[in-house]
C-alpha positions as CSV (number, residue, x, y, z in Angstrom):
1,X,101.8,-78.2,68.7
2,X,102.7,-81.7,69.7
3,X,100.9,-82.5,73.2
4,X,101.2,-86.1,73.0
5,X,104.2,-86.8,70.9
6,X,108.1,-86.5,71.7
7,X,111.0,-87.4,69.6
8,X,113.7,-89.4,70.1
9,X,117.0,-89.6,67.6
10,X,118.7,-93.2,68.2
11,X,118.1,-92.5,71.2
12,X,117.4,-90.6,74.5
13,X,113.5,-92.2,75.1
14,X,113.1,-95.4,77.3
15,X,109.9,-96.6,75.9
16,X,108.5,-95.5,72.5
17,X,108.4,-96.8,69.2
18,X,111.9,-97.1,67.3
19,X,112.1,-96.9,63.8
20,X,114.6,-97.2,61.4
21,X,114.1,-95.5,57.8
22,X,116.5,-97.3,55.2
23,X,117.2,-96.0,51.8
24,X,116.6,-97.8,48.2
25,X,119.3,-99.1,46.4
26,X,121.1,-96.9,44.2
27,X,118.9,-93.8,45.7
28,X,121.1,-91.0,47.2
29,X,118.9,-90.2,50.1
30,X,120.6,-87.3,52.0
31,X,117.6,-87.2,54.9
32,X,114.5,-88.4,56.3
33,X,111.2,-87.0,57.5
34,X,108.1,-88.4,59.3
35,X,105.0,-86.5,58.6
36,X,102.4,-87.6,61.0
37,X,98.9,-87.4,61.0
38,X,96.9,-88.0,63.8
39,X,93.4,-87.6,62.9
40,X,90.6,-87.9,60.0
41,X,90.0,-84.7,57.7
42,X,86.7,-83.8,57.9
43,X,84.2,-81.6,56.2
44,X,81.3,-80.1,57.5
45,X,78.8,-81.8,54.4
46,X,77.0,-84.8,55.6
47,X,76.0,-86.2,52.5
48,X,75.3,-90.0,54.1
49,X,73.0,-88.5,56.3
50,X,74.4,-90.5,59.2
51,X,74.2,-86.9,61.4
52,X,78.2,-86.1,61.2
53,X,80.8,-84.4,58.9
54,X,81.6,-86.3,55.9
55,X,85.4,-87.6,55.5
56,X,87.7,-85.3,53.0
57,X,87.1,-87.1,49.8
58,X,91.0,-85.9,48.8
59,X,93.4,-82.8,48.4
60,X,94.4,-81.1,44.7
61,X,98.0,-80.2,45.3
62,X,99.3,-77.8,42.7
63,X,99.3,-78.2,39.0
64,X,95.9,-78.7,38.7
65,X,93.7,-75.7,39.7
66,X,90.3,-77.1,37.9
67,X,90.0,-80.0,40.0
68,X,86.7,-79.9,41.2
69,X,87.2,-82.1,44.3
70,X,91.1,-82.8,44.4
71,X,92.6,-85.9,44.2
72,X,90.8,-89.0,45.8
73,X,92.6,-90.1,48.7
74,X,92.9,-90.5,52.3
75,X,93.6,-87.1,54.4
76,X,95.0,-86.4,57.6
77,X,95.4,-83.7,59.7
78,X,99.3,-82.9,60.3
79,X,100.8,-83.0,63.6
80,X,103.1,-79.9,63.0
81,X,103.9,-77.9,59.9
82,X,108.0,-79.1,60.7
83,X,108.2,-82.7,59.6
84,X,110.9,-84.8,62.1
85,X,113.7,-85.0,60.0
86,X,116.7,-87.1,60.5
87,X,120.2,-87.1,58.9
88,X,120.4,-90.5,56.8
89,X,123.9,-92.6,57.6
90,X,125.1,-95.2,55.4
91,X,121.6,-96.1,53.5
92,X,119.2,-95.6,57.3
93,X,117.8,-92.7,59.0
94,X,116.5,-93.5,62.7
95,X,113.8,-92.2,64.9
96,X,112.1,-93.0,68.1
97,X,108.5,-91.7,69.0
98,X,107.1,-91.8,72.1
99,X,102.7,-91.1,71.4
100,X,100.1,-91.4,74.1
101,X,97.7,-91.1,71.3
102,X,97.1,-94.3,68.6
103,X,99.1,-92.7,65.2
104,X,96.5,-93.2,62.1
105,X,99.3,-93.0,59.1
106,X,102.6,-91.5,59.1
107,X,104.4,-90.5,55.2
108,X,108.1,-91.2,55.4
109,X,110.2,-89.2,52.6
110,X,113.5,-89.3,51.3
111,X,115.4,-86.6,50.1
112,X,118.8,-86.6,47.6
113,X,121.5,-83.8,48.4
114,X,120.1,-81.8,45.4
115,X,116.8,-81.1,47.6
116,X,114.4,-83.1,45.2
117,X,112.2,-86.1,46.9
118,X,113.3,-89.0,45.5
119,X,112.0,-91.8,47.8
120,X,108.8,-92.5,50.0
121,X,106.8,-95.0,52.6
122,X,103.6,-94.8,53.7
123,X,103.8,-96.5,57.6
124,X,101.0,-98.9,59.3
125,X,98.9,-97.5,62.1
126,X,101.1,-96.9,65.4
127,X,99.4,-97.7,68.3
128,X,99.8,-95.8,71.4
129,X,102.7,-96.3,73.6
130,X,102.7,-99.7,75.0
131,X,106.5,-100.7,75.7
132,X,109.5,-100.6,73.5
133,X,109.1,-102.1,70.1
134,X,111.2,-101.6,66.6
135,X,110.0,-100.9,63.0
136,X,111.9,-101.4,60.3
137,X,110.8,-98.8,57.6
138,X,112.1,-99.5,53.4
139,X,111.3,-96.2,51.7
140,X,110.7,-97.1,47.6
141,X,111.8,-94.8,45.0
142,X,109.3,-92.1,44.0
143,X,109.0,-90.3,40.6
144,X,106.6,-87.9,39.0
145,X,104.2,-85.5,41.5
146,X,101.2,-87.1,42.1
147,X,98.6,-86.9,39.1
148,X,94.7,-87.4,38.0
149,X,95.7,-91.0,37.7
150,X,96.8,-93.1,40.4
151,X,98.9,-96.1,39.4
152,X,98.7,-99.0,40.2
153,X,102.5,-99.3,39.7
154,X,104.1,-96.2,40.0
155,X,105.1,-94.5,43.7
156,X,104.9,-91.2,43.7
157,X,105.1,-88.0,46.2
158,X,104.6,-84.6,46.3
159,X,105.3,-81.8,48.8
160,X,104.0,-78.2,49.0
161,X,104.1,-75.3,49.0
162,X,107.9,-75.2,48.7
163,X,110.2,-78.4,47.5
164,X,113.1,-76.4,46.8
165,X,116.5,-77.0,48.0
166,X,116.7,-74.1,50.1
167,X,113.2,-74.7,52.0
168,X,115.1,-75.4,55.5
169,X,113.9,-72.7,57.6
170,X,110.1,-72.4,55.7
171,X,109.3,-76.4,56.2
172,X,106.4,-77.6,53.7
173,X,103.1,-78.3,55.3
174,X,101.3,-80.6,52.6
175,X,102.7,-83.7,52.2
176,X,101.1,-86.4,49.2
177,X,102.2,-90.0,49.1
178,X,101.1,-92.5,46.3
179,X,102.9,-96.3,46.6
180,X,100.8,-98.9,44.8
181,X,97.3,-98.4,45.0
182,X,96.9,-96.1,48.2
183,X,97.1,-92.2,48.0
184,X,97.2,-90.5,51.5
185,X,97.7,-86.7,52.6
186,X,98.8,-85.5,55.7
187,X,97.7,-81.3,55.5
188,X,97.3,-78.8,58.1
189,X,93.5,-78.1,59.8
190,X,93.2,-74.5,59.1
191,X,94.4,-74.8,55.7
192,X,94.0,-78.0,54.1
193,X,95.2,-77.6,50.8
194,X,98.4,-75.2,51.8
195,X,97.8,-72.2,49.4
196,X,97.5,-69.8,52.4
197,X,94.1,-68.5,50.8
198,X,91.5,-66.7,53.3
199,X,88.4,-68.4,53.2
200,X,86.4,-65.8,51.8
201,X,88.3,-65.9,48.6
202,X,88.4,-70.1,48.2
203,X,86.8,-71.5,45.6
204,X,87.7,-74.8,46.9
205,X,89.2,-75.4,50.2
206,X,90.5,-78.9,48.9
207,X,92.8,-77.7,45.7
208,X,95.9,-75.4,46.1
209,X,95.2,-72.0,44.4
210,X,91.6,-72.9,42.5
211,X,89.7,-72.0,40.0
212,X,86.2,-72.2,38.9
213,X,86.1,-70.3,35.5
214,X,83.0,-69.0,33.8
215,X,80.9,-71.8,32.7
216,X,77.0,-72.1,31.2
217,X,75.2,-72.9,34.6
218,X,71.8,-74.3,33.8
219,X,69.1,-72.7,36.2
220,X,68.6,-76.1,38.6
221,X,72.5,-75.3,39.6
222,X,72.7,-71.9,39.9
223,X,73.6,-70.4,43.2
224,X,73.1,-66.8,42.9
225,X,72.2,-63.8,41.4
226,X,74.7,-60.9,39.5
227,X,73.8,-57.4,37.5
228,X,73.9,-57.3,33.7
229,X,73.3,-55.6,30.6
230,X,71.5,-56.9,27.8
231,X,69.6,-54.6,24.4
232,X,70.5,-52.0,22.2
233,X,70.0,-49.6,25.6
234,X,72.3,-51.6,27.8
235,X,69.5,-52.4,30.3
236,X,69.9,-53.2,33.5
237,X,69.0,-56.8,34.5
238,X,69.5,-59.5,36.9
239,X,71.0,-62.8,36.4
240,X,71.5,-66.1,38.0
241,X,74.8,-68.0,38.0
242,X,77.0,-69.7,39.6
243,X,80.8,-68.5,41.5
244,X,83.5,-67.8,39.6
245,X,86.6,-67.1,41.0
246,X,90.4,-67.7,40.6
247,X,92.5,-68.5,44.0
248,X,95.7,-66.6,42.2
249,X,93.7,-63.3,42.2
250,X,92.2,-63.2,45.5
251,X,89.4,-60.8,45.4
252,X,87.6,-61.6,42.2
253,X,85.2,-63.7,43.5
254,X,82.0,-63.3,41.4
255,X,78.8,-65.1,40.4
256,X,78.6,-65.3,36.9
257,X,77.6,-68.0,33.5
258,X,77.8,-67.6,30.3
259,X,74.4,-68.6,29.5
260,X,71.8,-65.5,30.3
261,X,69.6,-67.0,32.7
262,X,67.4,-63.4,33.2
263,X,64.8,-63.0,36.7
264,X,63.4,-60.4,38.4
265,X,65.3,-57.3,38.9
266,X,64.3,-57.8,43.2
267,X,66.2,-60.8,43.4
268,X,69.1,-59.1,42.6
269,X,68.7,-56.4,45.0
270,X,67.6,-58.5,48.1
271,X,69.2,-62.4,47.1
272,X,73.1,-62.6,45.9
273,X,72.8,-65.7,47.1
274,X,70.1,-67.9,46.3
275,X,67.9,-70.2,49.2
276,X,64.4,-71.1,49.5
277,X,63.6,-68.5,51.8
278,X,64.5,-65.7,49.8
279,X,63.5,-66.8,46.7
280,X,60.0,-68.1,47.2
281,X,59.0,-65.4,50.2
282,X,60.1,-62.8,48.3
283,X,58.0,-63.2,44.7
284,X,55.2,-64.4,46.7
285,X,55.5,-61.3,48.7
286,X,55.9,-58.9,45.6
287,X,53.6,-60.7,43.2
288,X,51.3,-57.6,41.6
289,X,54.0,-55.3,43.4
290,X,57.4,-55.0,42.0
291,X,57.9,-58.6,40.4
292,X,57.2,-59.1,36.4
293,X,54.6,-62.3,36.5
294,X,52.3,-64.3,34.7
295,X,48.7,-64.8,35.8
296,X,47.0,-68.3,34.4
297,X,43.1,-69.1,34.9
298,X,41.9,-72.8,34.1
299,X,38.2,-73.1,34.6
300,X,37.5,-76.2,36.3
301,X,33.9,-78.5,35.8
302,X,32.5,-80.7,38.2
303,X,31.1,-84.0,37.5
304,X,27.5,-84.5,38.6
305,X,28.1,-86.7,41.2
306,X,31.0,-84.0,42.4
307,X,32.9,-86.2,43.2
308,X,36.0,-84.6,40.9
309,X,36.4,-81.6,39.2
310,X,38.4,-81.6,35.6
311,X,39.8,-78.9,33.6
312,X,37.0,-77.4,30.7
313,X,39.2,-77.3,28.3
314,X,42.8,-79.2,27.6
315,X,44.6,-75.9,26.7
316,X,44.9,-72.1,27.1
317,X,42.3,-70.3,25.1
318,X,44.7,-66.9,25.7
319,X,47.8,-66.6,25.4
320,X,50.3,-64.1,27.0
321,X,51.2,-62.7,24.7
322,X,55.2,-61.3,25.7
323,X,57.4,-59.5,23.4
324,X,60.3,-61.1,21.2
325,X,59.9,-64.4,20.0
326,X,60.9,-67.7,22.2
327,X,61.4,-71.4,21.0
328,X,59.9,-73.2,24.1
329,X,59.4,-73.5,27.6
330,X,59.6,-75.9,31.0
331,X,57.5,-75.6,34.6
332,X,58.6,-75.6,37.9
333,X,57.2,-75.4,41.0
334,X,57.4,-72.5,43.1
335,X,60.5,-71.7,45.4
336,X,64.2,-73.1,44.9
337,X,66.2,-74.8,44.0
338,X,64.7,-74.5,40.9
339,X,63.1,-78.1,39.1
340,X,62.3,-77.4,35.6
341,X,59.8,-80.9,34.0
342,X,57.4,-80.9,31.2
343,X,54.9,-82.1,31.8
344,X,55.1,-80.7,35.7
345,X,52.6,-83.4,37.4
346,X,51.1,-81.9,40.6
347,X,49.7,-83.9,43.4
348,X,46.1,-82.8,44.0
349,X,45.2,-84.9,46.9
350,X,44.4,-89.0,46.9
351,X,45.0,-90.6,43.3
352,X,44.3,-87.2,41.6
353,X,47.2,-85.0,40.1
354,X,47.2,-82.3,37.3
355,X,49.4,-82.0,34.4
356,X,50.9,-79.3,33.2
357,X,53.1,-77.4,30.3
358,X,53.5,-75.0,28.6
359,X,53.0,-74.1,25.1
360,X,54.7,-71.4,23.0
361,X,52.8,-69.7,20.0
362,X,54.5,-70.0,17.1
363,X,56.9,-67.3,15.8
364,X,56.0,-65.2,18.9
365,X,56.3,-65.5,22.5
366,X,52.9,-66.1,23.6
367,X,52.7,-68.5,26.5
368,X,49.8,-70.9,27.4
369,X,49.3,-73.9,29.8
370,X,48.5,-77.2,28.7
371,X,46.3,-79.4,31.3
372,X,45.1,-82.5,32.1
373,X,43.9,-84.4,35.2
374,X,41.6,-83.7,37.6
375,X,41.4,-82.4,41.2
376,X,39.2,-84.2,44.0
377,X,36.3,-81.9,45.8
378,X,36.2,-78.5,47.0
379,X,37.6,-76.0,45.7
380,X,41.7,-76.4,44.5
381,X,44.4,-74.5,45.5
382,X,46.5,-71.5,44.0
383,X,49.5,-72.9,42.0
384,X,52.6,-70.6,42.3
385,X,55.1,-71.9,39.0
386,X,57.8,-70.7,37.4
387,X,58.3,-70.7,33.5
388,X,61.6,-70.9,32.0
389,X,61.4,-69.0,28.7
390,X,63.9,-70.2,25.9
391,X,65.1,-67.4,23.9
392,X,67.9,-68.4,22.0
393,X,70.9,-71.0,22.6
394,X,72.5,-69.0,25.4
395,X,69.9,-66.7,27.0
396,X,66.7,-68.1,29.3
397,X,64.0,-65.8,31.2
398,X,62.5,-66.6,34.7
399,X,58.9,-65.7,35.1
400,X,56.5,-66.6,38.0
401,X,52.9,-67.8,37.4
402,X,50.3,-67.5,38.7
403,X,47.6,-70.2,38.6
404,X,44.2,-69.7,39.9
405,X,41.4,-72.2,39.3
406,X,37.2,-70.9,38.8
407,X,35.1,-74.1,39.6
408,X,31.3,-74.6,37.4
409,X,28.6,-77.3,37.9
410,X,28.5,-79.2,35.3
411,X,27.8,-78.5,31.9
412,X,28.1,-74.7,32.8
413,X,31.9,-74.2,30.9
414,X,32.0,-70.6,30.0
415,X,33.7,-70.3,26.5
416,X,36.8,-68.9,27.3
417,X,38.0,-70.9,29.8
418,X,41.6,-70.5,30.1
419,X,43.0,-67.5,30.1
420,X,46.9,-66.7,30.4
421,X,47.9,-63.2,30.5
422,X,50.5,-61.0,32.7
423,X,49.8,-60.3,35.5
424,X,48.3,-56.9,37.0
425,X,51.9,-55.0,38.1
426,X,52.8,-52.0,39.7
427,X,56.4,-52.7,38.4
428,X,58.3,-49.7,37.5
429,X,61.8,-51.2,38.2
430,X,61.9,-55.4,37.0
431,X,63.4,-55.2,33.6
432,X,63.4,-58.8,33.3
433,X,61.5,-58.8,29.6
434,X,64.1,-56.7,28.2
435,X,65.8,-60.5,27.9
436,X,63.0,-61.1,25.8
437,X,63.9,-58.4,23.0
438,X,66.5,-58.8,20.6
């Protein structure tokens, strides 16, 4: 659809801008099209934080499905799939365009009689139609497709999805120019990378035919949750991964990772995709219900002013004592996404904040906290936390706790007076500390 623009060959407009295209030398350059773009690719990511869509950062054009962002460059929205074309006479193709609209970038290619693009030019801005006016065009000769790196040197062009010599008829609709140090697209809106991939099966809207393989996803990055097996007994657990998917074999979408990151069978059945609402609401919700946890007590003294009140002792007393064996453990705070530290440091209110980690018997799997700080008067709050349980190289365990805090008067700390244990459960169906067994 071209509502502002009309085309002109040699001639026929009064007005307009007239261009003529002319050839390299020694370049058999059989004919000449214009692809124009005439606005800004945008996404809808506004990672400035200036309260509108971020610019495309670049397009992957075939031969390089892993990209993860495409090619840096700048992108343009095509005016029409069909390129103008024009027949080139004696070394010059000519065009006139008539635009009531200013013309950001326009891509000029040249193509030899064997169908191959052999030649390109990347035009200056057009303004909109103010009068007749004449631009001379000199298209350079273009080798190799475009590639990871851009030369500084080199001119370069690519066209997709079909550069064949028989295209007439099924026009390309992704056009890629590199001449010196600028790289600039011109692609369709409603698909920008020209692989004619529904959106429900992209794994990147910016690279032609994707793919995001299988990869160890720590648990800060993944995304969602999938259904696994782990044990002698195949047990049924849930996992946290990331999407993997493959562009060529639309429909196998799937969250995956090849580390085995194990949490709480519920996620898997209410979150396959992982946000802050689900996540936190629902273990808070399910919490001595359905969800495996661990429930922490630090007994906290008071000075005798009162003025603070410090933990009695600097570690756990008990342990939880959880099957298998595991060779350490990070903190988090509650919710997602998920921000594993040790030590975790907790604000507690004015210059106070409490320290914690977690400790690891060893040759078992018997957690503990570790403490230190203090928290200012009146009584302190319920910590949720999760614990990230290391098992072996490639498999992790997710488990809430559950901190509560007992405040004495000083001098009045009771012996034990930490105590880590699990937590009181109802939980028939979370099968998350299977991951913990061999």
């Amino acid at each position: 659809m071209r509502p502002f623009l009309v085309l002109c060959l040699i001639a026929g407009c009064a007005d307009g801008t007239s261009i003529e295209v002319r050839s390299p030398d020694g370049v058999d350059v059989e004919k000449v099209e214009l692809f124009i773009g005439t606005g800004g690719c945008t996404i809808p990511i506004d990672d400035d934080g200036n309260g509108e869509d971020d610019p495309c950062p670049g397009i992957g054009p075939p031969g390089d499905a892993t990209l993860t962002s495409g090619l840096p460059g700048e992108v343009f929205h095509v005016d029409s799939i069909e390129p103008f074309t024009s027949a080139s006479v004696d070394g010059a193709a000519y065009f006139r365009i008539e635009s009531a609209v200013d013309l950001p970038v326009v891509i000029a290619v040249g193509t030899g009689a064997d169908g191959v693009q052999n030649s390109v030019a990347i035009l200056k801005k057009l303004p909109a139609d103010a009068g007749a006016r004449r631009v001379v065009v000199q298209l350079e000769q273009a080798g190799n497709a475009l590639t990871k790196l851009r030369s500084p040197t080199e001119t370069r062009v690519s066209i997709w999805p079909d550069a064949s010599p028989d295209r007439d008829g099924a026009p390309p609709t992704c056009v890629g120019a590199e001449v010196r140090s600028r790289r600039v697209f011109v692609v369709p809106e409603d698909d920008l990378d020209c692989d004619a991939v529904i959106a429900a099966d992209e794994c990147n809207a910016l690279v032609h035919l994707a793919q995001n393989p299988v990869k160890a996803v720590p648990a800060e990055a993944a995304t969602c949750t999938y259904p696994s097996h782990v044990g002698r007994n195949a047990t049924e657990v849930c996992m946290i991964g990331d999407q993997a998917c493959d562009e060529s074999m639309p429909g196998t979408n799937s969250c995956n990772n090849l580390t085995e990151t194990c949490i709480s069978n519920t996620l898997c059945a209410s979150c396959p995709t992982l946000d802050e609402g689900c996540v936190g609401d629902l273990i808070v919700d399910d919490l001595g219900g359905s969800v495996r946890a661990i429930a922490c007590k630090v007994v906290l003294e008071t000075d005798v002013n009162e003025t603070q009140a410090t933990p009695c002792s600097d570690a756990s007393e008990q342990t939880a004592q959880l099957p298998g064996t595991c060779l350490g453990s990070t903190l988090s705070p509650f919710g997602y996404p998920f921000a594993f530290a040790d030590p975790l440091v907790v604000a507690t209110g004015s210059s106070d904040e409490l320290q914690l980690s977690s400790a690891i018997a060893s040759g078992t799997c018997g957690f503990g906290l570790v403490h230190a700080g203090s928290f200012p008067p009146g009584t302190p709050p319920r910590l949720g936390l999760w614990a990230k349980l290391v098992v072996s190289s490639t498999r992790e365990v997710l488990l809430p706790v559950i901190v509560t805090f007992d405040v004495v008067p000083a001098g009045m700390c009771p012996q034990n007076a930490s105590i880590c244990g699990p937590a009181p459960t109802a939980a028939t169906t979370d099968r998350v500390l299977s991951c913990l067994e061999p």
